[in-house]
N, C-alpha and C positions, 0 to 999 in steps of 0.2 A: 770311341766308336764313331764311325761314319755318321754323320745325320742322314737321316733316312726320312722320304714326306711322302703321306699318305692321302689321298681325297676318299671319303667314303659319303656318297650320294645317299640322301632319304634317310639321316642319322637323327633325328630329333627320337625316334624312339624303335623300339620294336629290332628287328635282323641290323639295322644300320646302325644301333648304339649299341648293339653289342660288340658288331666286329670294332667299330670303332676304339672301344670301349679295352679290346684286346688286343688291339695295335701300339694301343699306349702304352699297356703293359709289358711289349715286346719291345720301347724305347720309339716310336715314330712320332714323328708332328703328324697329326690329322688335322684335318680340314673335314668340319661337320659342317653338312649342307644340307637344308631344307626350308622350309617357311615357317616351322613353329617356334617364334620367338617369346613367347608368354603361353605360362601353360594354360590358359583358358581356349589356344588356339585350336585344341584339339579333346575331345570326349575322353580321351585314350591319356590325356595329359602328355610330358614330353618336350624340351624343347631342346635347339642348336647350341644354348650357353649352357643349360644342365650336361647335353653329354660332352660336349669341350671340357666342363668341367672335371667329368668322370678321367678321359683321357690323362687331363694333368695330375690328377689324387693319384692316379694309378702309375706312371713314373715317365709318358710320355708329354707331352704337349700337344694341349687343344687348342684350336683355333674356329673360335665360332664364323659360320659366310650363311648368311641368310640368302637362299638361291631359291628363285620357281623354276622347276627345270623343266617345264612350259613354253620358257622365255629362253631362244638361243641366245640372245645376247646376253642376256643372265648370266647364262653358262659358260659363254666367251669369257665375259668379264671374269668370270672364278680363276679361270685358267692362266689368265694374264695375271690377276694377282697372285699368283700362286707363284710363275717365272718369276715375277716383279718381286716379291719378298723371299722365296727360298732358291730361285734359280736354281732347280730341279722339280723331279715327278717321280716316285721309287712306284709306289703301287697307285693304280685305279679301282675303285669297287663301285661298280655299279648296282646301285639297289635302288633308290627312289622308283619306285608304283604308285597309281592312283589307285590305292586299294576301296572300294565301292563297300558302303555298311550292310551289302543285299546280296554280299559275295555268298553268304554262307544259306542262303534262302532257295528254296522246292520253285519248280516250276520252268518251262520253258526261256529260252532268253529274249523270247519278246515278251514275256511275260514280266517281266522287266526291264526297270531302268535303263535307256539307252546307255546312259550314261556309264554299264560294266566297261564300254568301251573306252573309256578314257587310259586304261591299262594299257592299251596299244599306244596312246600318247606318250604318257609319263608312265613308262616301266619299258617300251621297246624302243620307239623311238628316241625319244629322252638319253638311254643307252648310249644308242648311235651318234648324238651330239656331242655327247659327254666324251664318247676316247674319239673321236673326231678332231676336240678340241685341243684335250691332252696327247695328243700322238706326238706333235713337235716335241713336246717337252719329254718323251715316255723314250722315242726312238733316237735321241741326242746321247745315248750311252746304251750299251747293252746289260741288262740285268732285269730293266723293266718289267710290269707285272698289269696285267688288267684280269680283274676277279667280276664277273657276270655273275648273280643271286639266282638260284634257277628255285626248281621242285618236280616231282613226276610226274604234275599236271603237264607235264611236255609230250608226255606219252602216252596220259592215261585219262578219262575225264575224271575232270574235278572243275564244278562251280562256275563249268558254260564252257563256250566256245572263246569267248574273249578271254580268259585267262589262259585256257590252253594254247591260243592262237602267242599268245605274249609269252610263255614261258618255250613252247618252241621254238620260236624265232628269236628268243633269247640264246638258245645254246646254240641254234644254225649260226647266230652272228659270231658269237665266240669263235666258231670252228673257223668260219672265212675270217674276222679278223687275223688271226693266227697268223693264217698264209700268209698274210699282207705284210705283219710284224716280224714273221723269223726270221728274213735276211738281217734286222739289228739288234737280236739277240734278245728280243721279248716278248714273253708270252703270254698267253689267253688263255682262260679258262672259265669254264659253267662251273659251279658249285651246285649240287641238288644239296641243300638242310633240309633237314627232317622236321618234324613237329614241333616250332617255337615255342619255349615259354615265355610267353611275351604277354602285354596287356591285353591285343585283339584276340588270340589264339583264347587267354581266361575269357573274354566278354564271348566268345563264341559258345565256348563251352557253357557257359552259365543259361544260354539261350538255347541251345538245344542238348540238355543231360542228359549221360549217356551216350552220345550219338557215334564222341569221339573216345568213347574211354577203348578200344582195341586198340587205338594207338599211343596208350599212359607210357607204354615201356619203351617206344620209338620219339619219345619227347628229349629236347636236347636245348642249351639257351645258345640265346642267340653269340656270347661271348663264344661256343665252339667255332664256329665257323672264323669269326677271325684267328681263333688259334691255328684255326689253319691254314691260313690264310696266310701267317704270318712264316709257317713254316712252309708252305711252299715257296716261299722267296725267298727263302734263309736253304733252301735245296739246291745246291751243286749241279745236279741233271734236273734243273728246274722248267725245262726247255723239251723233253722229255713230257712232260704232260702236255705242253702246250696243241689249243685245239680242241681238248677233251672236254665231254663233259663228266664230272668226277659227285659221285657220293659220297660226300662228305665224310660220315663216316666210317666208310671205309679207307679212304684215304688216311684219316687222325688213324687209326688203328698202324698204317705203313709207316708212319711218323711216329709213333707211339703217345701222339696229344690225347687227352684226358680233357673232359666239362669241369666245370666250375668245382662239382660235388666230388671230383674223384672221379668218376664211371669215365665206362666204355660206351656211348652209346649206341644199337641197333642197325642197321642197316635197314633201310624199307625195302631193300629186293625184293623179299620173298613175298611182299606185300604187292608192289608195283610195277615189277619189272627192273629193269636197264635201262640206262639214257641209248639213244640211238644213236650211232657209230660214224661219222662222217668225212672217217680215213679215205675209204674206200672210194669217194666220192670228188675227192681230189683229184685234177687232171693237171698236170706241171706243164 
């Protein structure tokens, strides 16, 4: 089989080490990128060598890159080494966020830490750098893949205006990327995941019991999303979604991808709505 190479941004734990985590499993080298390289570095534990490591246990190949994607030149530098040792780029996964321990906290948003804002730093812009960097390497063949992390905070509130502001302009980017990428045959796309089972998603829960339990049954790990991830680039009319943003799982259900457990997991529709539609809004 073809060697296939993957970057998955903000992979030391949580939504980025699982996709990662299920890229390997589908045969890709990933490239795990963030700043936790000792697990003391973060409350949540997690680091860039453990989930590289996961990658390779599972049948892919990891490749640890200690990156602030703060730091464009950080970022540059990934992307050159990346040309400089695999001389290609198959998928992009943008997920690194500066996710704030006061996300899940009552009260207006001045009422908090400036600081939610750092989201718009590292989770939109960060984005933006990242397949900025990678495009050379993405649009030098046709097949190429950029995967945007989204949620329904795009459309609905949830946990202030900085996060909403960040996961909107995370699927608006996806859509206009798009345009930009389909004359070379590669496409973009928002993922909305559902409810992670992830370490923050338990410390959340354990801090306000109860709060989140109507959403037990729309709980999904984070390895789903790269299952699907995996199979949208292993899809023939892959180019066909490109632009969209897409609910996960209702998408694994068109693919017939399955969680970790076996299940099917839930769709949030009925819960949040639709992503918002940005066909329409194309002018050629």
């Amino acid at each position: 089989m073809e060697k296939r190479v993957a970057v998955v941004t903000g992979a030391s734990r949580g939504a980025g080490q699982g996709i990662a985590r299920a890229l390997g499993a589908a045969g890709y080298t990933v490239y795990v990128t963030g700043r936790s390289q000792t697990a003391d570095a973060s409350p949540l534990g997690g680091t860039i060598h453990e989930t590289a490591a996961q990658v390779t246990a599972g049948g892919g190949r990891g490749v640890a890159y200690a990156c602030d994607h703060a730091d464009d030149e950080a970022v540059r530098g990934l992307f050159a080494t990346v040309e400089r040792n695999e001389g290609r780029l198959d998928i992009l996964v943008n997920n690194a966020a500066a996710i704030s321990s006061d996300l899940i906290q009552r009260g207006g948003f001045w009422t908090r830490p400036v600081g939610m804002a750092d989201i718009i730093t590292v989770g939109l812009r960060s984005s933006y750098i990242a397949a900025h960097a990678a495009a050379p390497l993405l649009v030098a063949k046709p097949g190429g893949l950029v995967v945007f992390t989204s949620a329904p905070g795009a459309v609905n509130y949830a946990h202030g205006p900085a996060y909403g502001a960040q996961k909107a302009g995370t699927d608006k980017m996806a859509a206009d990327m798009a345009v930009d990428l389909r004359p070379f045959g590669v496409a973009s796309v928002s993922i909305w995941m559902g409810l992670l089972k992830t370490a923050r998603s338990a410390a959340s829960m354990a801090e306000k019991p109860g709060q989140f339990d109507f959403l037990l049954p729309y709980m999904e790990t984070p390895d789903f999303t790269g299952r699907i991830v995996a199979a949208i680039h292993g899809d023939p009319d892959m180019m066909a979604l490109s632009g969209r943003t897409i609910i996960g799982a209702e998408q694994a259900k068109v693919y017939g991808v399955r969680d970790l457990d076996g299940n099917s997991p839930n769709s949030l529709r009925p819960i949040t709505g639709g992503p918002f539609k940005y066909d329409d809004l194309i002018i050629d």
